[in-house]
N, C-alpha and C positions, 0 to 999 in steps of 0.2 A: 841635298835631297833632290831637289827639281820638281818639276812639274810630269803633268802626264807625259807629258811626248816624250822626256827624259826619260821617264819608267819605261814604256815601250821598246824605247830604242835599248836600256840593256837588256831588256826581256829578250832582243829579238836577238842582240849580243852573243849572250849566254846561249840559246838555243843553237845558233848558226856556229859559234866557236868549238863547238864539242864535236870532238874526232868522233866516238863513236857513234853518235846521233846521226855526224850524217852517213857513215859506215852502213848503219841502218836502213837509213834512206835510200841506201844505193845512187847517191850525185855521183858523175863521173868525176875522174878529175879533174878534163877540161872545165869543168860547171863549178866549180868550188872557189868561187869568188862571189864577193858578199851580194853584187849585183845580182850574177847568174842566182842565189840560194834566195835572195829575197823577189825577186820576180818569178820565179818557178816552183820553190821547195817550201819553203818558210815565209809565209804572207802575214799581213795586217790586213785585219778589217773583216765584216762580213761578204762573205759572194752569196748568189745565189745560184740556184739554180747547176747546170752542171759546172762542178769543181772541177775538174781535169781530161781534157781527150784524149792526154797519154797514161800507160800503163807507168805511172811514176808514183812517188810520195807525196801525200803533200798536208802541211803542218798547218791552219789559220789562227793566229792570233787574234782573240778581239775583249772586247770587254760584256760584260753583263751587268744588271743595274746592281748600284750600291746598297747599304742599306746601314740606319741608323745605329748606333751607339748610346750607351747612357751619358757619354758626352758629347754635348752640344756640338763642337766645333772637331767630334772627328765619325767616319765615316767607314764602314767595313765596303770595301769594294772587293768586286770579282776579275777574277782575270779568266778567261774561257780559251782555251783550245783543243781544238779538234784536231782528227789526226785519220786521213783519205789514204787507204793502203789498200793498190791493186789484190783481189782474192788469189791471184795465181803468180809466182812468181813465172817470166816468160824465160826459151832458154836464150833472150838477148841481151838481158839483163845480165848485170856486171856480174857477180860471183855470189854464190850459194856457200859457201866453205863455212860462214859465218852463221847462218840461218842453219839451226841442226831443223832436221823434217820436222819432226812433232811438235815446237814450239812457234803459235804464230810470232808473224814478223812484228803486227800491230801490237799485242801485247810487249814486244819486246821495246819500241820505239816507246806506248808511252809508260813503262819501265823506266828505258832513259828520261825522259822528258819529269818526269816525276822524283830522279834523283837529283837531278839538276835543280829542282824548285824549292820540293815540299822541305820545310822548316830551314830554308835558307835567306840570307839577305841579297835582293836585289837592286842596288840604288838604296840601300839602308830599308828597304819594304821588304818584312819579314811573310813568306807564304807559307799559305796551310792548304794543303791538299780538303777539297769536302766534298767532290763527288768523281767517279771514277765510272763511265759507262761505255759498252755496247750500242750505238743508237742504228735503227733503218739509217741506209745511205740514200740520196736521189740520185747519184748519179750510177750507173749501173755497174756492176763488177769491181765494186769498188766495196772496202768494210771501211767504217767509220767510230771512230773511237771516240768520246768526249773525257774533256777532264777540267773539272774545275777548280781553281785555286783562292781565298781569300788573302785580304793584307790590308792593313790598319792605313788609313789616309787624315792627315789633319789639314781642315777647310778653317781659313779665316775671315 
């Protein structure tokens, strides 16, 4: 099972290995190495302030706080990701062919991200999708998508 850092790292796994996630995304293909997607596409942790000053994707993983159980020694925790999708696709960007017009991008993105997760095991940690939102973005021309997940933790 492992520890957090092990959960993480297949969260981040799973996210970064799915062809059409980052089809999605629009990574080039030069950029489709785990380094390039995890320092520019697919992050950990919280940022603040402005998320990105290119017209790119960008996915953050982090955690939210846990919360009790009727037993003692386990723990519902949250897994949180947001999902920073420029409002206009530009004509520099990789290809459109994919993106029918009327269907946003960001809806489509955490569509994948949600098929990937909700009632699946990751690291033996079974997720449940509990909230799925719209939120204001800070940083400008950017929409922002939240999506919360639960999964079961045993603390000894």
């Amino acid at each position: 099972m492992g520890g957090t850092a092990t959960d993480y790292g297949q969260i981040m796994k799973t996210l970064m290995s799915n062809q059409e996630l980052r089809d999605l995304l629009l990574i080039p293909a030069s950029e489709q190495t785990n380094g390039k997607i995890i320092d520019k596409y697919v992050c950990q942790g919280i940022t603040s302030g402005i998320i990105t000053t290119e017209p790119i994707c960008r996915i953050i993983v982090s955690s939210n706080p846990s919360s009790p159980t009727n037993n003692l020694y386990v723990r519902e925790d949250m897994l949180a990701i947001e999902v920073f999708v420029p409002n206009a696709i530009g004509v520099n960007n990789l290809d459109r062919k994919n993106i029918p017009l009327f269907e946003r991008r960001s809806n489509q993105i955490v569509d994948a991200v949600i098929k990937l997760l909700n009632n699946k095991k990751v690291n033996d940690r079974k997720f449940h999708l509990e909230a799925r939102h719209e939120l204001a973005s800070g940083t400008p021309g950017f929409c922002r998508m939240f999506l919360q997940f639960s999964y079961k933790r045993v603390y000894s």
